[in-house]
C-alpha positions in Angstrom: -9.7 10.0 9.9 -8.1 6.9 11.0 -4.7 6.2 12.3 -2.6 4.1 9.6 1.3 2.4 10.9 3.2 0.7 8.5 5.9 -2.1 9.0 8.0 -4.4 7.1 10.4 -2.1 5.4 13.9 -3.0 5.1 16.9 -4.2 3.0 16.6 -7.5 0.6 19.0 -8.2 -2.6 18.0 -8.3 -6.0 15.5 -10.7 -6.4 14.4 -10.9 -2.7 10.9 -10.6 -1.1 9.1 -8.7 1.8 5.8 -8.0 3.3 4.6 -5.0 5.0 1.8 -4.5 6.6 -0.5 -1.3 7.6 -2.0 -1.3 11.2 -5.8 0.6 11.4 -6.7 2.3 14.3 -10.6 1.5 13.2 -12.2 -1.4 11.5 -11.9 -0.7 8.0 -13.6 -3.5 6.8 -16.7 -1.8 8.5 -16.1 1.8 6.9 -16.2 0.0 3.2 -12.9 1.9 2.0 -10.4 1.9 -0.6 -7.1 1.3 0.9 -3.8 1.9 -0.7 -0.2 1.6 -0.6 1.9 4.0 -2.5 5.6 4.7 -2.6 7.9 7.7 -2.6 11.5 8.6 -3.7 12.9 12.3 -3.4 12.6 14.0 -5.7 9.8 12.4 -7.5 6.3 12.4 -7.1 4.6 9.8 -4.8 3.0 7.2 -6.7 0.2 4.7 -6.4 1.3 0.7 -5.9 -2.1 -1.2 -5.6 -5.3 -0.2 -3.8 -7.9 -3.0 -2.0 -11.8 -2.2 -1.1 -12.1 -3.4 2.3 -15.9 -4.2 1.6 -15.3 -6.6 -1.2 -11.4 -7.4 -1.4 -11.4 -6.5 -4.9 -8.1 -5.4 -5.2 -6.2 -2.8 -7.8 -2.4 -3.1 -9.3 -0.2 -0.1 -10.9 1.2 -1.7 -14.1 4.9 -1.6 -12.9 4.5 -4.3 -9.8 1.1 -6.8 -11.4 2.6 -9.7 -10.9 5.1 -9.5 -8.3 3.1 -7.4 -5.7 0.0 -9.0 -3.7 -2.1 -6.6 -1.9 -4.3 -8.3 0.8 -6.4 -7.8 4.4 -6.9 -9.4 7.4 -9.7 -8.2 8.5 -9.8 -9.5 12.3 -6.7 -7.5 12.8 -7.9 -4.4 10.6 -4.5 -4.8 8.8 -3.6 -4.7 4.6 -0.9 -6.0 3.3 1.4 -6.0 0.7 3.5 -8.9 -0.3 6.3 -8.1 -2.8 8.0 -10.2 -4.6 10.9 -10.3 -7.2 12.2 -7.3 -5.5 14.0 -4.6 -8.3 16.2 -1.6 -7.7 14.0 0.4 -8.9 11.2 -0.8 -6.0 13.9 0.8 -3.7 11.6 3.3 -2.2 9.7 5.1 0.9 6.6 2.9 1.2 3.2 4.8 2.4 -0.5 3.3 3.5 -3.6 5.5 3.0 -6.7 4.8 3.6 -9.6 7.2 1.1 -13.1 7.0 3.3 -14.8 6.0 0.3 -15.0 3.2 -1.9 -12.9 2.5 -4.6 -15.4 2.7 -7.6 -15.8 6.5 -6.2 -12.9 7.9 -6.7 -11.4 9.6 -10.0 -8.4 7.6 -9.6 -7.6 4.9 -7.0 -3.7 5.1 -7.5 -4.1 9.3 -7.1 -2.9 10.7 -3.5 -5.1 13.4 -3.5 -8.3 11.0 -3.3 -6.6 9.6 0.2 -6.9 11.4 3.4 -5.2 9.2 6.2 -1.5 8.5 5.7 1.2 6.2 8.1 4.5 7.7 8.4 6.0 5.6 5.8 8.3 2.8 6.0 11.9 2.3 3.5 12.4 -0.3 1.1 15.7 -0.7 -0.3 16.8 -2.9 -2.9 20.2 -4.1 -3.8 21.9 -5.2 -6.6 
């Protein structure tokens, strides 16, 4: 498994932007895997936001954030990100990295937990009205 840290979290207004990124303790790009942020709030079910294969940078979007969310990877610092923009309350969340092991085109469902092993600890996004 590899060891995922995410960053970037914090407070923005309506309307507002942030990035955060997800550190990998190995070089992902080299293990050809589907990588994926997701996003929590208790009480509810954790949910995927968009998925990238390291191998190709083809990249995956949940309906609720295409268009306003930008998933990327740099690969030189084994690092994905995810740029959001036009920030909502309803983004107001706990905001998770995962990384699979396999490629995307093998799993079931790239915006399902359960095809993830490796999880950071999370980081909060809250958004204000």
């Amino acid at each position: 498994q590899v060891q995922l840290v995410e960053s970037g979290g914090g407070s923005v207004q309506v309307g507002g932007s942030l990035r955060l990124s997800c550190a990998a303790s190995r070089v992902t790009s080299r293990s050809r895997e589907c990588v994926g942020w997701f996003r929590q709030v208790p009480g509810k079910e954790r949910e995927g936001v968009a998925s990238i294969y390291t191998d190709s940078g083809s990249t995956y979007y949940s309906g609720f954030v295409k268009g306003r969310f930008t998933i990327s990877q740099e690969i030189a610092k084994n690092t994905v990100y995810l740029q959001m923009n036009g920030l909502k309350p309803d983004d107001t969340a706990m905001y998770y990295c995962a990384a699979s092991g396999r490629a995307c085109y093998y799993l079931n469902d790239v915006f399902s937990p359960s095809e993830y092993n490796s999880w950071g600890q999370g980081t909060q996004v809250t958004v204000s009205s």
